[in-house]
C-alpha positions in Angstrom: 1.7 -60.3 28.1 2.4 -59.1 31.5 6.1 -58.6 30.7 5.0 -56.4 28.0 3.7 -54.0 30.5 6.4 -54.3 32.5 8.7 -53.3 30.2 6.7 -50.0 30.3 7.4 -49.6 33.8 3.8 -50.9 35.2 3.4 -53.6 37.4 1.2 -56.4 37.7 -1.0 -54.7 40.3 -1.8 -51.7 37.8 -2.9 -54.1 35.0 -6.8 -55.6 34.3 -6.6 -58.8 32.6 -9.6 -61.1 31.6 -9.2 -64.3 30.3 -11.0 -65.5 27.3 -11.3 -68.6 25.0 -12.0 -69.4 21.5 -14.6 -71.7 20.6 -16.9 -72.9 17.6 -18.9 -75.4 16.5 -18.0 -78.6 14.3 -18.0 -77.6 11.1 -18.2 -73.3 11.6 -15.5 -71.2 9.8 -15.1 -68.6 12.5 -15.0 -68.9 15.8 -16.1 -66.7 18.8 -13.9 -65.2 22.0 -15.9 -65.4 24.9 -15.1 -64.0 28.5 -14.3 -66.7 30.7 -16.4 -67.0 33.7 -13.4 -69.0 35.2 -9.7 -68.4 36.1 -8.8 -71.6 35.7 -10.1 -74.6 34.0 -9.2 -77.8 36.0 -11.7 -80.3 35.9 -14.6 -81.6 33.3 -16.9 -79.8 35.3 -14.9 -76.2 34.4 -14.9 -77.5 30.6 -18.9 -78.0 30.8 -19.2 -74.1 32.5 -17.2 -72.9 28.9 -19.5 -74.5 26.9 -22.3 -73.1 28.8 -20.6 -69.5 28.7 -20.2 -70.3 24.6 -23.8 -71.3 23.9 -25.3 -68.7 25.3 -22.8 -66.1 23.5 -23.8 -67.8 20.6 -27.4 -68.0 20.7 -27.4 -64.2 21.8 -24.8 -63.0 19.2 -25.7 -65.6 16.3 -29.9 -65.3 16.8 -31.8 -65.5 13.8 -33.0 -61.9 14.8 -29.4 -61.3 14.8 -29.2 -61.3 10.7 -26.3 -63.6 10.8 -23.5 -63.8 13.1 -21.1 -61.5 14.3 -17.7 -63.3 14.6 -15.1 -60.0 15.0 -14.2 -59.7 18.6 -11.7 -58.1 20.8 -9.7 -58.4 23.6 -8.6 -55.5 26.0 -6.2 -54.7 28.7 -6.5 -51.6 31.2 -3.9 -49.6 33.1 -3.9 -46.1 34.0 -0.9 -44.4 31.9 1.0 -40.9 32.3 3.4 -41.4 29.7 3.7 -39.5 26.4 3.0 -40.9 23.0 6.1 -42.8 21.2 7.6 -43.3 24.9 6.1 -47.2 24.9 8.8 -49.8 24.2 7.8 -52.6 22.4 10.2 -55.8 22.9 12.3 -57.4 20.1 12.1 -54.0 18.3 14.8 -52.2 17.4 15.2 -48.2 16.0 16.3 -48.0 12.5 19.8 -46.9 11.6 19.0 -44.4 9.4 15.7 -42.8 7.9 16.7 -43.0 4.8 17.2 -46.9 3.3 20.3 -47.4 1.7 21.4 -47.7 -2.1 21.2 -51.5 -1.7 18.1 -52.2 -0.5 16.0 -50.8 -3.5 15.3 -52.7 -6.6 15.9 -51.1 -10.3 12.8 -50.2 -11.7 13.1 -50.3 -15.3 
């Protein structure tokens, strides 16, 4: 993701990342993205502190005073940018030749 950003000209000092995980229970459709309250998970110790983080996302976002549970979520990234709209480069894309499609690549329609 970093790279991304780079390729935008901002470096990995100007950029806010937080990582997350997914997680449900056994037998749940959807899952639910939870900030992680680790960098790193190493140990069973750091797996037992995710579940911990999860259950109490869950009992606060799936309450029964909760009608239901929410399971949309997002994740963010922050960086402060100067740059004028259409100016970001996205990688692996490339312009288009021309604006209008050519004669081959439309279908007859009768």
């Amino acid at each position: 993701m970093l790279a991304e950003f780079e390729l935008n000209g901002y470096g990995a000092d100007q950029v806010t990342m937080q990582p997350g995980f997914r997680m449900q229970y056994r037998g749940q459709l959807n899952d639910l993205e939870i900030e992680s309250p680790l960098r790193h998970v190493q140990t069973a110790a750091d797996w037992d502190r995710l579940a911990e983080a999860f259950d109490a996302t869950y009992g606060r976002v799936c309450a029964p005073s909760a009608f239901g549970c929410h399971d949309e979520n997002i994740i963010s990234a922050q960086f402060q940018s100067r740059r004028s709209p259409g100016s970001t480069k996205i990688p692996g894309r490339r312009p288009l030749a021309t604006s209008t499609p050519q004669n081959k690549a439309s279908r007859p329609t009768a």
